[in-house]
C-alpha positions, 0 to 999 in steps of 0.5 A: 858206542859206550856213554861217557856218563855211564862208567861200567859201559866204558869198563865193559869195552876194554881190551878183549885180553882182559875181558873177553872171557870175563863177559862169557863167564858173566853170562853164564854164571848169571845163566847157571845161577838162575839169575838170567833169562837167555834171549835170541842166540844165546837161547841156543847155546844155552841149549847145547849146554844143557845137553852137553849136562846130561853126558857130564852127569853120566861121566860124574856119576859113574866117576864118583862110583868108582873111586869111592870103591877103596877110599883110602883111610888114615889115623887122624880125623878127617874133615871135608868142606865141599860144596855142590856147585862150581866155585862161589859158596864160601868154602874158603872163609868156611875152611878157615873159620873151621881151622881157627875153631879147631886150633884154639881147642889145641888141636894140630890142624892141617889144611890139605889143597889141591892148590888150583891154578899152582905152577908146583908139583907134587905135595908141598908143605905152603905153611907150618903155621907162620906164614907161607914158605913158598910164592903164590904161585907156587901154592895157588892163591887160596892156600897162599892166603890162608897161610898170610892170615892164619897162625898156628894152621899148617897148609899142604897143597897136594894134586893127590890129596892122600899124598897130601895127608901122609906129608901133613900127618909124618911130616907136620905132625898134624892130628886133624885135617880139613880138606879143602874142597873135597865133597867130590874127592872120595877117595879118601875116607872122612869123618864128618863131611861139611857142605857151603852152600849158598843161600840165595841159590843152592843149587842154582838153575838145577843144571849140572855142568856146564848147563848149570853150576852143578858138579853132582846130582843133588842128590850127592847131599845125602854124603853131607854131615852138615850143611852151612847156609852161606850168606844167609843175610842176602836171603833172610835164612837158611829156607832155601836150602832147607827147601831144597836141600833139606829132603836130600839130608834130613839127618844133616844139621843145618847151619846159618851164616853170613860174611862179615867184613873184618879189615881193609888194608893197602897192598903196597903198603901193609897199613889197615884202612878206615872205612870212613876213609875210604867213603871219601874216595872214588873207587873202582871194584875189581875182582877175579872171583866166582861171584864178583857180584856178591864182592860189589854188594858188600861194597854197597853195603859198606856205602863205598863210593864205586864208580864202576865194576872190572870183573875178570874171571876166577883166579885170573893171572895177573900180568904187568899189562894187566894192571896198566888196565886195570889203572887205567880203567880206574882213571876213565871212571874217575876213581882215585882208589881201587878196591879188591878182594884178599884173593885178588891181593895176593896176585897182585902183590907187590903194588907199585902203582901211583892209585892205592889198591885196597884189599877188604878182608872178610870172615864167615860168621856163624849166625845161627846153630853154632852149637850144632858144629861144635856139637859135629865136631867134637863127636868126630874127635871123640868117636876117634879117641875112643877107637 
């Protein structure tokens, strides 16, 4: 039985529809993420994971082989932003910093995304650079996102990422694209490859999947051009990666970051919110993202008053009774406010719903070795002018 006083207990016991598969990813990923100590039963499965990692690892390795033997190549420089592990380094707040650094030296930049979790097929154009063209789920939540929040920035969404180039490049008329999460996407040619990885844990619990979060040996960092150590403010650097990483890449330049919070705003109505506000009300963090816990620390951080937790796993689709859970919830627990990542917004829009949902807004910021990117990127553009 749950104790009425403890709030994230009564969040933990809700309907197995919403939260069933949330526990086991919790599980894992605190197992994956070296986080987590595997006891009685759950030894075992961790067990057959880690076997299951071996065969993965074989079909990884002879995969990656064979479809770098031809990659396509294009005229215009391309640039991947990847990383090692599934899901939860900071790709995207990394693709979009990349974006709006490129643009404001005039450039024309595209965003090419596979669109995970999109109900469309085939390449489509999401933005031109003002605003999105299409539903969310016609574009996947990230590029949807990306195209609400950057100006100037065409995003292409594309299961075949060449398909995607060629209608960005004749089309958009782009002459730089970012690949958004394509380490492993070898197919195609690039000029400068760019690794997110997360300084607290580079490589997790050094298993490859589903044993661990791993999607290559890491070896596959010898690829990498530079690597961005992503908040680096909760591991006091980027050493770790260093340490781990660093032997693997000794040419990479290495890049110190961290997410910052920008903005909070209402999502049913638009309007931004104080922060000071916000301290006043009792809220409740909810989040469907690869490390809600990283969402939950920044709430701490910003000394919201959070009264309890509902994490659902990545890219969940919200339905309508979904989010009669979701308020509900946040009345067991007291909270007359919820907050929730930019993600989560955008699959939850329109907001009708009595309880404020409020969005926080992050952005990657460069803490140290700035000049080393500018210093990557501007020789991929030069060394292209000049061929």
């Amino acid at each position: 039985m749950a104790h009425r006083d403890d709030p994230s207990r009564k969040l933990s016991e809700e309907p197995a529809a919403l939260t069933g598969l949330a526990r086991f990813v919790d599980w894992w990923r605190g197992l994956a993420m070296g986080r987590d100590e595997p006891e009685g039963l759950n030894v075992a499965v961790a067990g057959v994971l880690v076997l299951l990692s071996v065969l993965y690892g074989i079909g990884a390795a002879v995969s990656l082989w064979v479809r770098a033997i031809r990659p396509a190549r294009f005229d215009v420089p391309v640039i991947s932003v990847g990383n090692l592990v599934a899901g939860g380094a900071g790709k995207t707040p990394l693709t979009m910093y990349l974006a709006r650094h490129l643009a404001g030296k005039g450039r024309k930049v595209a965003v090419v995304s596979r669109g995970y979790g999109r109900r469309s097929k085939g390449p489509l154009v999401v933005s031109r650079g003002e605003g999105s063209l299409v539903k969310w789920r016609d574009a996947g939540d990230e590029p949807y996102m990306m195209a609400l929040v950057m100006e100037g920035v065409s995003i292409v969404v594309s299961e075949r990422r060449r398909m995607g180039v060629r209608l960005a490049v004749e089309e958009l008329g782009a002459d730089v694209i970012l690949l958004d999460d394509a380490f492993q996407h070898v197919q195609l040619a690039r000029d400068l490859d760019i690794l997110a990885v997360d300084a607290a844990a580079p490589v997790g619990n050094g298993h490859l999947l589903p044993g661990g979060p791993l999607r290559e040996h890491p070896s596959g960092v010898g690829r990498a051009d530079v690597l961005v150590a992503t908040r680096c403010d909760r591991a006091a650097g980027a050493d770790r990666v260093i340490g781990a990483l660093g032997p693997l890449a000794p040419s990479a330049a290495v890049i110190e970051t961290r997410m910052k919070p920008v903005v909070f705003w209402d999502v049913g109505t638009g309007d931004t919110v104080r922060a000071a506000d916000l301290r006043k009300c009792s809220c409740l963090a909810l989040s469907s993202i690869a490390d809600p816990l990283d969402f939950e620390r920044t709430l701490a951080r910003l000394r919201m008053n959070v009264r309890g937790r509902l994490a659902l796993p990545d890219h969940h689709n919200y339905s309508g009774d979904d989010v009669d859970v979701v308020v509900e919830a946040a009345r067991e627990v007291g909270a007359d406010t919820i907050l929730t990542t930019e993600k989560d917004a955008v699959r939850l829009r329109p907001w009708r719903s009595r309880v404020p949902l409020v969005a926080l807004g992050i952005e990657l910021e460069i803490t140290r070795g700035k000049e080393l990117l500018v210093e990557a990127l501007n020789g991929v553009l030069l060394r292209r002018r000049e061929q």
